[in-house]
C-alpha positions as CSV (number, residue, x, y, z in Angstrom):
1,X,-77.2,-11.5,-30.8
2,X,-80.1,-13.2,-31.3
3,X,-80.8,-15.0,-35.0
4,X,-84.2,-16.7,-35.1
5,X,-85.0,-19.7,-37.5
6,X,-88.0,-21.4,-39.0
7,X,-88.1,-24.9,-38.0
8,X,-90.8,-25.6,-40.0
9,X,-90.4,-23.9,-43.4
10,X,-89.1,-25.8,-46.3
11,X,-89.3,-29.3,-47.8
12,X,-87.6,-31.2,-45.3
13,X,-88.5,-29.7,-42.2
14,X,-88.2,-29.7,-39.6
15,X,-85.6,-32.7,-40.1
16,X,-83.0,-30.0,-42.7
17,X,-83.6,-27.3,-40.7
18,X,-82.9,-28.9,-37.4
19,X,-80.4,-30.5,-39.0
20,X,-78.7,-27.3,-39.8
21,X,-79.4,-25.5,-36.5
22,X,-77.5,-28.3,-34.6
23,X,-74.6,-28.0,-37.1
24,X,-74.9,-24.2,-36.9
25,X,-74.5,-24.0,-33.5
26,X,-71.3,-25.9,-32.9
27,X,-70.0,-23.0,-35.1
28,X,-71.3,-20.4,-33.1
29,X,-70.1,-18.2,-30.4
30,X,-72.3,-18.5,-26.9
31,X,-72.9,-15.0,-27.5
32,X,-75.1,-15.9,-30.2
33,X,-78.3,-16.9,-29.2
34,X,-80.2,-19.3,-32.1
35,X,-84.3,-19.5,-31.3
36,X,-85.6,-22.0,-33.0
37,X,-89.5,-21.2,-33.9
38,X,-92.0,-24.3,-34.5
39,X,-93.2,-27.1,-33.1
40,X,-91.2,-28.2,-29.8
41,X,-92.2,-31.4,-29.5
42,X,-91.0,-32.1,-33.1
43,X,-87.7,-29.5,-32.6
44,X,-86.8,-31.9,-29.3
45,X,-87.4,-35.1,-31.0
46,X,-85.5,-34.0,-33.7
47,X,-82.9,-32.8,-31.5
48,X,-82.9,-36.4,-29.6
49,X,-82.3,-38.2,-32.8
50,X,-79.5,-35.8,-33.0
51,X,-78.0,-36.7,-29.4
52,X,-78.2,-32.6,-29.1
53,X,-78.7,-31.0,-25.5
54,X,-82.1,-28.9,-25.8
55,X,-80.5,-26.7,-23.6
56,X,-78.0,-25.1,-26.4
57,X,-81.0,-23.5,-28.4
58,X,-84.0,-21.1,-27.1
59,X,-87.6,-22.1,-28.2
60,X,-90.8,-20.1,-29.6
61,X,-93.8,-22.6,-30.3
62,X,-96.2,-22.4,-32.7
63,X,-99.0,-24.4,-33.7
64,X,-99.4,-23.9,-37.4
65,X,-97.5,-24.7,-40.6
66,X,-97.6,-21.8,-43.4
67,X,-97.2,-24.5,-46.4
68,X,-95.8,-23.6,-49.9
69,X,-99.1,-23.2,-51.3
70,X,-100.6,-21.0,-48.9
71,X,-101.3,-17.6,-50.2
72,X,-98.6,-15.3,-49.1
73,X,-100.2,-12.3,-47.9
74,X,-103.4,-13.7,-46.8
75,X,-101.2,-16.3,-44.9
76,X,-100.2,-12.9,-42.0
77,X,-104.1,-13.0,-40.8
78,X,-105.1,-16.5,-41.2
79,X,-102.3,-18.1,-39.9
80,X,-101.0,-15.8,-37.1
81,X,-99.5,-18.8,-35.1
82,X,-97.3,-20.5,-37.9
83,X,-93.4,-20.3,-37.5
84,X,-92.8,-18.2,-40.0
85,X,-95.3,-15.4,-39.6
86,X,-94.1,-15.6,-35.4
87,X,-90.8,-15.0,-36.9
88,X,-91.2,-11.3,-38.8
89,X,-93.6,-11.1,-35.3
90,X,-90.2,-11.3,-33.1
91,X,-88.2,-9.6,-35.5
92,X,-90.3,-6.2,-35.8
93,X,-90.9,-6.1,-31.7
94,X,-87.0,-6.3,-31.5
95,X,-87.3,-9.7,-29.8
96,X,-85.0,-11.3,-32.9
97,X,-81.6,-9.4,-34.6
98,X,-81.9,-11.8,-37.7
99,X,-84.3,-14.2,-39.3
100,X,-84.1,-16.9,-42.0
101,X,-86.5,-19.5,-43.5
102,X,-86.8,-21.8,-46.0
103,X,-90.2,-21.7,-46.1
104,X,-92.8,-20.2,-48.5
105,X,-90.7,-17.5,-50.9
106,X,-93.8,-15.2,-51.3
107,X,-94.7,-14.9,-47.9
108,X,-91.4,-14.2,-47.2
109,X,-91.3,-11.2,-49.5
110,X,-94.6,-10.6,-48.0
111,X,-93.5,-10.5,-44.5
112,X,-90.5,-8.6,-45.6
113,X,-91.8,-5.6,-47.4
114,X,-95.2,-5.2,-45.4
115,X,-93.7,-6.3,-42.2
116,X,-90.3,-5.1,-41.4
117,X,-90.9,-2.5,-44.0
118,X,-88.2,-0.8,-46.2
119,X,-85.0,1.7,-44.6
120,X,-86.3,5.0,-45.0
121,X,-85.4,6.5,-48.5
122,X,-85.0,3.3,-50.2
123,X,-87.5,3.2,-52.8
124,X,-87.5,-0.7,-53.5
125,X,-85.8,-3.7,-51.8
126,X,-83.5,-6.0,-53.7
127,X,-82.8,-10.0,-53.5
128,X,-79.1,-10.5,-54.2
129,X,-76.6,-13.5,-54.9
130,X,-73.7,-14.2,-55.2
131,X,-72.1,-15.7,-58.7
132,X,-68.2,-17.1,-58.5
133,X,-66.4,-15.9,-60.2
134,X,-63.5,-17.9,-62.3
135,X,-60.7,-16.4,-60.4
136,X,-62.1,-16.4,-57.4
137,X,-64.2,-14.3,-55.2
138,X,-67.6,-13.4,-56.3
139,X,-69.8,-11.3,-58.1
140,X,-73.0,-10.1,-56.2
141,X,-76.2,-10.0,-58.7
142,X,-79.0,-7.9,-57.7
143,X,-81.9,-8.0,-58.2
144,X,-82.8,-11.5,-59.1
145,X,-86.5,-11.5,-58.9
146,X,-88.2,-9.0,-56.3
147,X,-89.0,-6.3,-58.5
148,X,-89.2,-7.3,-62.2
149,X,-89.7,-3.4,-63.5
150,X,-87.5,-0.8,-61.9
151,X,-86.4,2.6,-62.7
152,X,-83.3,4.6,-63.5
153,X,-83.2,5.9,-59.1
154,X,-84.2,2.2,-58.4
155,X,-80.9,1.0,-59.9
156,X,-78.6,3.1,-58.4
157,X,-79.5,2.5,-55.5
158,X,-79.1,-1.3,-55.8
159,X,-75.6,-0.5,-57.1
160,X,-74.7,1.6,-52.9
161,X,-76.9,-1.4,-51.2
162,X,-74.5,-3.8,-53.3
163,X,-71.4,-1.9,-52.7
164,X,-71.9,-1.5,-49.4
165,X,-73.2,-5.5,-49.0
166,X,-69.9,-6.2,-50.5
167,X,-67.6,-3.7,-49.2
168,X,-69.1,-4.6,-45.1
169,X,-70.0,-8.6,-45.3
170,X,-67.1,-9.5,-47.8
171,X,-64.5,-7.0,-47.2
172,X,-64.0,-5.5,-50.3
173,X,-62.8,-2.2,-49.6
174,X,-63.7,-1.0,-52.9
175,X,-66.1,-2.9,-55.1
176,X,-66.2,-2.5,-58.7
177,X,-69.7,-2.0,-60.1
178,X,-71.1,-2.8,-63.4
179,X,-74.9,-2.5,-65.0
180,X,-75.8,-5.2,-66.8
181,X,-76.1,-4.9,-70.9
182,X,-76.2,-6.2,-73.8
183,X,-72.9,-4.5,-75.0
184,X,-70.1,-2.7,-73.1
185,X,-70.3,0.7,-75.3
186,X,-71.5,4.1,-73.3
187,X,-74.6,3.9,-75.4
188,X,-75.8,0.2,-76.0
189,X,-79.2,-0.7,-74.1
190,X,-82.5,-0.1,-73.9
191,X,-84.4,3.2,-72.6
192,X,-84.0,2.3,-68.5
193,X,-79.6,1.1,-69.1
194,X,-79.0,3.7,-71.1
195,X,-80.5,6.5,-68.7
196,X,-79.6,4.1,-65.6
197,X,-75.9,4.6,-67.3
198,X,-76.1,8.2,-67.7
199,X,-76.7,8.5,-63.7
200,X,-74.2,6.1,-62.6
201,X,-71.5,7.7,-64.9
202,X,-69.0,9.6,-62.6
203,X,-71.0,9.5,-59.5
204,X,-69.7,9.8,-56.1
205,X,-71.1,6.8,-54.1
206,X,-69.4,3.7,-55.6
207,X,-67.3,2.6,-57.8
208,X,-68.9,2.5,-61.5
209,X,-66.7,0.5,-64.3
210,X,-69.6,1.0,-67.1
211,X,-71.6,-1.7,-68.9
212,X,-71.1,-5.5,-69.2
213,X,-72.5,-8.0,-70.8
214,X,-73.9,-11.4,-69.4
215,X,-70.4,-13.2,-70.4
216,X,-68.7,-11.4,-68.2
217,X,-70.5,-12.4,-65.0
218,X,-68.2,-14.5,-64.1
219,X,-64.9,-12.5,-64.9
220,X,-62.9,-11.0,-62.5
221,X,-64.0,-7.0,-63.7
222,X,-67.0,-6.5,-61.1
223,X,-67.7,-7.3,-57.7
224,X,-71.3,-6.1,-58.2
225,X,-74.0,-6.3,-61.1
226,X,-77.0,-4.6,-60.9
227,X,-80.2,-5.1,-63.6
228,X,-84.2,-5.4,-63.5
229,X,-85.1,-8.2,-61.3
230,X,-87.0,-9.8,-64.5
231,X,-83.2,-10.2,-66.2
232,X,-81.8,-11.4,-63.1
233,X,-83.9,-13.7,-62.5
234,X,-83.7,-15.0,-65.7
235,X,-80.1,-15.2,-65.1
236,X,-80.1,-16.8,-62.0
237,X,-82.4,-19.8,-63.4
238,X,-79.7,-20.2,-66.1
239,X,-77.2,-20.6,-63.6
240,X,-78.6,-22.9,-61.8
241,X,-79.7,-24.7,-64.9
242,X,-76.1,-24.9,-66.0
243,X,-75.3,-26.4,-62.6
244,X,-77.3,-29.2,-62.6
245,X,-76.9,-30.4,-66.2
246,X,-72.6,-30.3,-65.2
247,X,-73.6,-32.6,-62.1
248,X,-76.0,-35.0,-64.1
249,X,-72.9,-34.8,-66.5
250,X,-70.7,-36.3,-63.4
251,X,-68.1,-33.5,-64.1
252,X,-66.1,-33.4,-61.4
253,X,-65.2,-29.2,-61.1
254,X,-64.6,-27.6,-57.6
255,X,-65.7,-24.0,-59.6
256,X,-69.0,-25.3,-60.4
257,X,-69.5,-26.8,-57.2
258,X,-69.7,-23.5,-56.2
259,X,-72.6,-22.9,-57.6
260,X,-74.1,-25.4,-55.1
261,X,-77.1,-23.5,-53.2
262,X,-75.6,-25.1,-50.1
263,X,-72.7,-23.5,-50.2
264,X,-74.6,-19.6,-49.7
265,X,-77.1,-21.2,-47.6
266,X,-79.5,-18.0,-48.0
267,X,-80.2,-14.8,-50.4
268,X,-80.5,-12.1,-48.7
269,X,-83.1,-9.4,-49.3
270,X,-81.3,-5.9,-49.2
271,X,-83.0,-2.7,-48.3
272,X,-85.6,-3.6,-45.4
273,X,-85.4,-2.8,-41.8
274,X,-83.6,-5.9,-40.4
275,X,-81.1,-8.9,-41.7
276,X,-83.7,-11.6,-43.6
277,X,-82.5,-14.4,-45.5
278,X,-84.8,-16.6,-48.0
279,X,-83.3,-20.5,-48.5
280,X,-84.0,-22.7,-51.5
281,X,-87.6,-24.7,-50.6
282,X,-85.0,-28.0,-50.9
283,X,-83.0,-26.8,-48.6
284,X,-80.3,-29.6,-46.5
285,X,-78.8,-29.4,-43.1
286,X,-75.9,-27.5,-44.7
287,X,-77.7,-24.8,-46.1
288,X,-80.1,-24.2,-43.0
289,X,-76.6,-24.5,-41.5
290,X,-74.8,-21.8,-44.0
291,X,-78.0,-19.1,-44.0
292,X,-77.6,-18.8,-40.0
293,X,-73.8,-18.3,-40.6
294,X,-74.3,-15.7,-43.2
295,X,-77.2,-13.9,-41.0
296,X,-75.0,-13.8,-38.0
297,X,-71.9,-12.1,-40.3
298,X,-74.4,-9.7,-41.5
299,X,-75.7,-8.7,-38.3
300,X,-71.6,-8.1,-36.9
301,X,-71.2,-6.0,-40.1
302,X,-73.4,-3.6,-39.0
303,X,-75.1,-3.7,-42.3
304,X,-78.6,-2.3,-41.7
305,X,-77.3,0.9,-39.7
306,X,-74.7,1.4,-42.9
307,X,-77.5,1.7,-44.9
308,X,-79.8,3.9,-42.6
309,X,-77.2,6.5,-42.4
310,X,-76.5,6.3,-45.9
311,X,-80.2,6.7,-47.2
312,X,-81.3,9.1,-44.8
């Protein structure tokens, strides 16, 4: 297996995300090979400071840094030697099983949907993550930003990539599956839940329960949530929102800790051609560390070939 990472994506790189593959690796099998793309003078310095042996990673140099600002699509021809545009460049010759950045969010979405290029019959790709829930486990959202319309077809099929995420990287043999709503009744919604709930009602490839509403997100009666990305999104900011104002309040809560970013690492996008995760820009050493972890369990799960042979 061979996961590739972007040294120099995010705001503390390549520091974080050296950081993180050095920590990663002492977690992972030799099988695993971890390619570190960027700079290598900076990746061996770093790695010095780090009393690391070079020798445990594999190296792809690059010259140039795709920055935050940099415009995301026109970022693929003008920058053609920056880590994270080599990265989708190893990943669609085969030359990479996984990559994950922390780098710029839009080209990432860029490189994923013009570059890896959606499964066959999947009409649109979806970001997911995942909420705790109160008793434990977690509830998988999706989608949280990528596509802020969507149609009736568009959401059921985030509800069989979310089942089957669930079902093959968490072990849930059989997820429960809600659409997000403003009530829990058969008919509440507007015209794309209602007719989104009409094609999900007593259908064959997952596990439907019906409607919920947002104050159930964190209740143990779903495993999976799907809505628009523009209402996820909105919930995801809220989220995080809420988790920030509990730690400026010094509460001391191990559920809301796990809310903490670092703890996922990486969200990953659902529906394209090979595993990609996206990190927070702010990502630490423990996050860098936590996105390889996750992109290495996705890989073992078979997760891409699932979907293939379920969209075909």
């Amino acid at each position: 297996m061979r996961i590739g990472l972007d040294i120099m994506g995010g705001d503390y790189a390549p520091g974080a995300t050296v950081a993180g593959a050095v920590m990663a690796r002492q977690d992972l099998p030799q099988s695993v090979e971890l390619i570190l793309i960027g700079n290598k003078d900076l990746i061996i310095t770093e790695l010095e400071s780090h009393q690391t042996d070079p020798d445990l990673f594999s190296y792809v140099h690059t010259t140039e840094v795709l920055d935050m600002g940099d415009h995301p699509v026109k970022s693929f021809s003008k920058k053609k030697d920056s880590s994270l545009v080599m990265g989708f460049s190893l990943l669609t010759r085969g030359q990479l099983d996984a990559f994950c950045s922390a780098g710029n969010t839009g080209a990432m979405m860029a490189g994923a949907m013009f570059s890896v290029k959606s499964i066959p019959g999947i009409i649109r790709p979806a970001i997911a993550v995942a909420f705790p829930k109160a008793s434990g486990g977690v509830n998988l959202l999706l989608d949280v930003g990528l596509n802020p319309d969507a149609r009736p077809d568009v959401l059921y099929q985030y509800a069989m990539m979310g089942s089957m995420y669930v079902e093959h990287v968490y072990g849930n043999s059989n997820p429960r599956v809600g659409l997000l709503n403003i009530g829990s009744e058969d008919d509440k919604g507007n015209l794309l839940t209602k007719s989104t709930f009409q094609a999900m009602k007593d259908n064959p490839d997952f596990n439907f329960v019906g409607n919920i509403e947002g104050n159930e997100l964190f209740a143990d009666r779903t495993d999976v949530v799907v809505c628009d990305g523009f209402t996820g999104n909105v919930v995801l900011k809220q989220a995080e929102s809420f988790y920030y104002l509990v730690r400026k309040a010094k509460i001391d809560s191990p559920y809301f800790e796990q809310f903490n970013y670092e703890k996922f690492g990486g969200t990953p996008i659902l529906g394209i051609g090979s595993p990609v995760l996206i990190g927070h820009g702010i990502s630490s050493g423990l996050a860098i560390k936590n996105m390889i972890l996750q992109n290495r369990v996705i890989v073992e799960s078979g997760l891409i070939e699932k979907f293939k042979k379920a969209f075909k």
